[in-house]
C-alpha positions as a Markdown table, in Angstrom:
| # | Residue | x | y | z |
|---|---|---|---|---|
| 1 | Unk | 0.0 | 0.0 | 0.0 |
| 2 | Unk | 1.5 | 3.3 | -1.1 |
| 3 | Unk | 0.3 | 5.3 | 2.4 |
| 4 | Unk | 3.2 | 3.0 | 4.1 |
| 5 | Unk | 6.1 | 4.9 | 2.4 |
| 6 | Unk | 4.6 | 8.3 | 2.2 |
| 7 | Unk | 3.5 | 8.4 | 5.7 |
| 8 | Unk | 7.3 | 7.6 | 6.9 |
| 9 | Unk | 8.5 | 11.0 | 4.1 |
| 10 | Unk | 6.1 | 13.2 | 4.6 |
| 11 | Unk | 8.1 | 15.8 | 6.5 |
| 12 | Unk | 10.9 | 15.7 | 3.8 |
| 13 | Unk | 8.2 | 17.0 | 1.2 |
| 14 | Unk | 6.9 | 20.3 | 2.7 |
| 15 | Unk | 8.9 | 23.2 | 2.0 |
| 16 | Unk | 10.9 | 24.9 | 4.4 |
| 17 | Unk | 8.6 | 27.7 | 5.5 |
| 18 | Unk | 5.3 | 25.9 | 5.0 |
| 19 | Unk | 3.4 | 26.8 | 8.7 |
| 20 | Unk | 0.8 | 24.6 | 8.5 |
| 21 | Unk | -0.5 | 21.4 | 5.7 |
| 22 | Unk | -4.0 | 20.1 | 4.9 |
| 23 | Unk | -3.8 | 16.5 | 4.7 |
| 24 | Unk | -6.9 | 15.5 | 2.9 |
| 25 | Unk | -7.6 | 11.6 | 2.7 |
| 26 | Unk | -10.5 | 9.2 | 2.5 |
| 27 | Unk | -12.8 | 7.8 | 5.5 |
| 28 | Unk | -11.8 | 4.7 | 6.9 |
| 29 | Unk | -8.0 | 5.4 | 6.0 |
| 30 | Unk | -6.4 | 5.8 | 10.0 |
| 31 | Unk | -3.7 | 8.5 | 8.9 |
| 32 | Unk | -4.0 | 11.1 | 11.8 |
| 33 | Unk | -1.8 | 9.2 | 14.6 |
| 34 | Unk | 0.4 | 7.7 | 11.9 |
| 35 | Unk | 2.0 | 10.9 | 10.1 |
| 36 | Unk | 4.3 | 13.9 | 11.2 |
| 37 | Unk | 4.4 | 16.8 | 8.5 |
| 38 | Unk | 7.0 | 18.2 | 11.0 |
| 39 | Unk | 4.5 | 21.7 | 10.9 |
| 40 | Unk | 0.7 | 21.8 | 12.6 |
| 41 | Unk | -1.7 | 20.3 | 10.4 |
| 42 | Unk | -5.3 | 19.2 | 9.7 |
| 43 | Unk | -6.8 | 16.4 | 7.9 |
| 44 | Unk | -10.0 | 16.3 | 5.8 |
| 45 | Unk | -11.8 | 13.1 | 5.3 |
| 46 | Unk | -13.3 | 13.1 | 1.6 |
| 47 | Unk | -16.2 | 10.6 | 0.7 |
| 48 | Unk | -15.1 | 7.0 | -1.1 |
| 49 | Unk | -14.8 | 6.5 | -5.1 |
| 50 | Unk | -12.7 | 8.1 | -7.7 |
| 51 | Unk | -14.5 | 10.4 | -8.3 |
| 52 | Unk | -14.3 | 12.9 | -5.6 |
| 53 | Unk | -10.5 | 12.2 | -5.9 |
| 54 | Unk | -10.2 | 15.7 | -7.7 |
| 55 | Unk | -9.3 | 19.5 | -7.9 |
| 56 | Unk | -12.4 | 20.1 | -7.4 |
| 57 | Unk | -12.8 | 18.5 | -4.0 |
| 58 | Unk | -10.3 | 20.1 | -3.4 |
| 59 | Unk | -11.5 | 23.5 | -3.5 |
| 60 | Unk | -14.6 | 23.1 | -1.8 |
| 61 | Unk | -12.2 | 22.1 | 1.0 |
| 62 | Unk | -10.2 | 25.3 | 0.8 |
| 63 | Unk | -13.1 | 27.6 | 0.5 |
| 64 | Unk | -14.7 | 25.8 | 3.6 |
| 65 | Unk | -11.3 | 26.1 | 5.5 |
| 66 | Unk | -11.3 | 29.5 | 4.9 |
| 67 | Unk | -15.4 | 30.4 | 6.1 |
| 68 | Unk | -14.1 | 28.9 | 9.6 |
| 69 | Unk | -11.3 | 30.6 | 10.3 |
């Protein structure tokens, strides 16, 4: 499963200078106590199938980050 090796690099792939990461992944996949960004982050569960895999998902995330803070 590819969430094995990313989980273990995931600190070495933000920037420098990043403050905080999203860390957007499907229900039912138990990432929050498994990864360290090495910066304060959130996660945000999307629903299952391909389909909401997609820039658009995406935004809809941002813009709702952004009416909350």
């Amino acid at each position: 499963m590819l969430v094995h090796g990313v989980v273990h690099e995931l600190a070495s792939l933000v920037p420098s200078g990043v403050r905080r990461v999203a860390v957007i992944t499907q229900a039912g996949i138990p990432l929050r106590d498994r990864i360290d960004p090495g910066v304060p982050f959130e996660v945000h569960e999307i629903p299952d199938g391909e389909h909401t895999k997609s820039l658009a998902t995406v935004e809809t995330l941002c813009r709702r980050d952004r009416k909350s803070t």
